[in-house]
C-alpha positions in Angstrom: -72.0 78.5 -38.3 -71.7 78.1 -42.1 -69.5 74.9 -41.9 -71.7 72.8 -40.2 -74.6 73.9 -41.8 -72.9 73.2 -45.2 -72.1 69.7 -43.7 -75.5 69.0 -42.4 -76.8 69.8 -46.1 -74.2 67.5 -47.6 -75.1 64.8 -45.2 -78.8 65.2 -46.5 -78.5 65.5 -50.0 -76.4 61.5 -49.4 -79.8 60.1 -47.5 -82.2 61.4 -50.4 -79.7 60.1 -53.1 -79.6 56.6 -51.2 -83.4 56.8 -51.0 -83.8 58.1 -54.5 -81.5 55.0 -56.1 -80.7 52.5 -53.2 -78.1 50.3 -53.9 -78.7 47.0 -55.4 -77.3 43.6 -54.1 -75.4 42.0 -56.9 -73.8 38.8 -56.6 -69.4 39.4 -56.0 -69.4 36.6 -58.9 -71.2 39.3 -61.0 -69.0 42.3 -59.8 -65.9 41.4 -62.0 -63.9 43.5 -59.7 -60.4 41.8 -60.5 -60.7 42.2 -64.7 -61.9 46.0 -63.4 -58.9 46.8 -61.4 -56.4 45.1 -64.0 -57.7 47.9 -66.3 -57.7 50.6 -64.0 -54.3 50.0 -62.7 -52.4 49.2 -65.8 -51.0 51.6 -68.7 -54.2 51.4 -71.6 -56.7 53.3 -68.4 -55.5 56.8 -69.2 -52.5 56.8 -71.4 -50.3 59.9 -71.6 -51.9 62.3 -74.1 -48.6 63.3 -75.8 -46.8 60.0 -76.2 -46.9 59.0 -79.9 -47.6 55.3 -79.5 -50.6 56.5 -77.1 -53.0 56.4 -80.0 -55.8 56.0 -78.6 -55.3 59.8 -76.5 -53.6 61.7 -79.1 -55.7 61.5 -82.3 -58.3 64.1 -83.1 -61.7 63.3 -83.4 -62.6 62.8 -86.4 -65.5 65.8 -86.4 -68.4 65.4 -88.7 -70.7 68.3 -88.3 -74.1 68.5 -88.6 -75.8 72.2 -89.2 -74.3 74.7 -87.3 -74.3 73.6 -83.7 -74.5 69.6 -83.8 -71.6 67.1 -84.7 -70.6 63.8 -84.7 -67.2 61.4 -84.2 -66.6 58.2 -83.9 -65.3 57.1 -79.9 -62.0 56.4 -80.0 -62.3 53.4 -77.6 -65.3 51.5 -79.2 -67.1 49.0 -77.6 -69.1 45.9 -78.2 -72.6 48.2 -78.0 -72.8 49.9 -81.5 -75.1 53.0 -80.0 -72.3 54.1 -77.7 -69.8 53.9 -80.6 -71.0 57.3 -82.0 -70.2 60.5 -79.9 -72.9 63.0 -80.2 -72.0 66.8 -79.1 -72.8 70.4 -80.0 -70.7 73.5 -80.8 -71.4 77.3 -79.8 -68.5 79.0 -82.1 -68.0 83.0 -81.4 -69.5 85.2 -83.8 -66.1 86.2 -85.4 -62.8 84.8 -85.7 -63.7 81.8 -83.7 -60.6 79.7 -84.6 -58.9 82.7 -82.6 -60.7 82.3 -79.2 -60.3 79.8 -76.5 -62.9 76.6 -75.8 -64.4 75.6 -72.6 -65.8 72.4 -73.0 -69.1 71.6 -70.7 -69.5 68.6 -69.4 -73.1 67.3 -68.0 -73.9 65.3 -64.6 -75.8 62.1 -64.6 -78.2 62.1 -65.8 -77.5 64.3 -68.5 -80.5 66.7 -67.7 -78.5 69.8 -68.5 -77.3 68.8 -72.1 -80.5 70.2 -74.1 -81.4 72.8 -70.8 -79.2 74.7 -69.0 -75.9 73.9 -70.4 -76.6 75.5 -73.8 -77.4 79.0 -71.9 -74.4 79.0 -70.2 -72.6 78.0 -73.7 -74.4 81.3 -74.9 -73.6 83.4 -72.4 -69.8 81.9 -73.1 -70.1 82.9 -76.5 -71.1 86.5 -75.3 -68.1 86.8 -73.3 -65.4 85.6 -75.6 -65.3 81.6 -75.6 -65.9 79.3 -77.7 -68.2 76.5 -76.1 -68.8 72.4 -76.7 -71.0 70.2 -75.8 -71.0 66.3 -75.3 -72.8 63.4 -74.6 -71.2 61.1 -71.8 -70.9 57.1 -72.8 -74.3 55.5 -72.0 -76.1 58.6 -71.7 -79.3 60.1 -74.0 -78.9 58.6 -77.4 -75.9 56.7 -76.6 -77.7 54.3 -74.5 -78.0 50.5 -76.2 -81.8 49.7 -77.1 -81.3 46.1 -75.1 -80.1 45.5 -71.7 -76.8 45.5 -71.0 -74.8 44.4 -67.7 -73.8 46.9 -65.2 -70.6 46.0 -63.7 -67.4 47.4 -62.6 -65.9 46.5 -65.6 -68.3 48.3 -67.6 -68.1 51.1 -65.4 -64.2 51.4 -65.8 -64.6 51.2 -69.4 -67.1 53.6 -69.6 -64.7 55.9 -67.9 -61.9 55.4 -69.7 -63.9 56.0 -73.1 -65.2 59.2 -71.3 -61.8 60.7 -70.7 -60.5 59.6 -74.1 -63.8 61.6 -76.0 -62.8 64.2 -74.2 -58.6 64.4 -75.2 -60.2 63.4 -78.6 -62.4 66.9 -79.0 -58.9 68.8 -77.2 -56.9 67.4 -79.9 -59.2 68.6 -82.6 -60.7 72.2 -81.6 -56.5 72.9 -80.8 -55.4 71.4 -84.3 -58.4 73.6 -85.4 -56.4 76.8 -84.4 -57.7 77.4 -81.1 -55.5 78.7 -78.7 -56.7 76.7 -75.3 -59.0 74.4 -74.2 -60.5 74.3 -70.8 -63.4 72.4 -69.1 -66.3 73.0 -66.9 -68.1 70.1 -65.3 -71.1 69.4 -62.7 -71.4 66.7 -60.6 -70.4 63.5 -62.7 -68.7 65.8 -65.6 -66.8 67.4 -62.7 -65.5 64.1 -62.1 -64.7 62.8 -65.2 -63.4 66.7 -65.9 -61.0 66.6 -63.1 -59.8 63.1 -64.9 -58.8 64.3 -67.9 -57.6 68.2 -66.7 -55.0 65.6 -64.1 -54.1 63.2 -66.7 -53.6 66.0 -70.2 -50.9 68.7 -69.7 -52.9 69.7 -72.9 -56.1 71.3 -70.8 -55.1 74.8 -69.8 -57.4 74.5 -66.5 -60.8 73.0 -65.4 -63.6 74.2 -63.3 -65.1 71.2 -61.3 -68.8 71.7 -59.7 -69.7 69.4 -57.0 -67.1 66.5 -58.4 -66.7 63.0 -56.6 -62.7 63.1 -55.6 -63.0 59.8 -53.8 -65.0 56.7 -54.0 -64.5 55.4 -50.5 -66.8 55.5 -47.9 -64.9 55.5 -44.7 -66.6 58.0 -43.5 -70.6 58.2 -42.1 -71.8 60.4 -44.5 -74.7 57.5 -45.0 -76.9 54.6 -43.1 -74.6 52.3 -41.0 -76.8 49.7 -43.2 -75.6 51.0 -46.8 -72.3 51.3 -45.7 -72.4 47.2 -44.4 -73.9 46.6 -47.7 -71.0 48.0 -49.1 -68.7 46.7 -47.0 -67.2 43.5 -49.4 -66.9 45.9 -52.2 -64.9 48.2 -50.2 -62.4 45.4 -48.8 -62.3 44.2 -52.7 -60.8 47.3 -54.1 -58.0 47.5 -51.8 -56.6 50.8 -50.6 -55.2 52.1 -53.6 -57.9 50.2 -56.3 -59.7 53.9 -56.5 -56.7 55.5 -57.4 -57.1 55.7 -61.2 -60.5 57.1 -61.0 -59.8 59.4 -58.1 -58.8 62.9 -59.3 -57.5 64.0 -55.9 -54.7 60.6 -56.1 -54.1 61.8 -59.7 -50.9 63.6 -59.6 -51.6 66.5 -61.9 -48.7 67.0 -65.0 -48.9 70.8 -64.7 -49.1 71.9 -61.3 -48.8 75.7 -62.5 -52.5 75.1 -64.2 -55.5 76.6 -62.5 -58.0 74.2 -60.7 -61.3 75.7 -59.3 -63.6 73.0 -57.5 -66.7 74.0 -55.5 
């Protein structure tokens, strides 16, 4: 009774989303699938955290804070659009000894409607019960978003995703040189994703809770319109079978298996 009713919901919640945003027809000259998959595939996508040469996943942030709550670092994979450069996040220490206490970092869907609503409550409540809890602002979300129009592409998109998981190590790396003694992540919807990325790719994340991720990109199955699914068809066939891989959590092979993984 509760499986297919839990299906049929899914199943809905995929026809409003394709209603809400439909997908647009972009030229495949436009796509720029191949320099996409060159990145995704080779060694610079998600380099190991603790190999020394791997610079751009195991340097700190560089943390500037800003009053209490609010800080600042520069991205450590920069781009050519200066406002996305900056990484903008907040900081909910424990009242006492918070250097002592563990971090759960909170990552937001898209868009980021929970960054100044829900998430800092539940940061709160963290505090309450003995965690530390941050905050941060995807690439291209809020105030990261460039003034002028910029391309959308699946090049961008693969960049954007590498400089997500990268933020992320970077913050790890600091609040642990910081004294803390473990890091973990929470994540909704598109921070569940881009949590499960990191928590399979950095032995350094003690474990990750993922809410309503995306674990795969394909669309084999008809969870949507025969007519989307045509439309998507060419882009499908481009990837390949394993083109997904780098951005799929579940074809991530996870460096600590003995780590604890929650995903609802």
């Amino acid at each position: 009774m509760i499986a297919p009713l839990a299906r049929f919901i899914d199943w809905s919640a995929l026809q409003i989303a394709y209603l809400v945003a439909p997908p647009r027809h972009v030229p495949e000259s436009k796509w720029r699938l191949a320099e996409s998959l060159e990145l995704l595939n080779g060694p610079d996508f998600m380099p190991d955290a603790t190999r020394p040469d791997s610079s751009q996943a195991s340097d700190p942030a560089r943390i500037e804070l800003d009053g209490p709550t609010h800080f600042t670092f520069p991205t450590p994979r920069p781009c050519e659009d200066q406002e996305n450069n900056i990484v903008y996040g907040r900081l909910f220490r424990c009242a006492r000894r918070w250097r002592e206490r563990p971090v759960i970092i909170l990552l937001d869907g898209a868009p980021s409607a929970g960054y100044h609503t829900v998430l800092p409550w539940i940061a709160r409540w963290l505090n309450r019960a003995g965690f530390n809890a941050a905050l941060l602002v995807a690439p291209y979300a809020l105030h990261r978003r460039p003034s002028r129009p910029f391309e959308k592409n699946c090049l961008q998109f693969a960049h954007a995703m590498a400089q997500n998981v990268a933020e992320i190590r970077a913050l790890t790396g600091w609040l642990l040189g910081e004294g803390c003694p473990s890091v973990g992540l929470l994540g909704i919807s598109f921070g569940g994703w881009t949590a499960g990325l990191t928590a399979c790719s950095d032995a350094r994340i003690a474990g990750a809770i993922l809410g309503f991720p995306r674990v795969r990109m394909r669309c084999d199955d008809s969870v949507i319109w025969r007519r989307v699914r045509d439309n998507a068809g060419g882009f499908q066939t481009g990837m390949g079978s394993n083109g997904y891989d780098p951005v799929e959590p579940d074809s991530i092979h996870a460096p600590c298996p003995e780590r604890k993984y929650i995903v609802g």
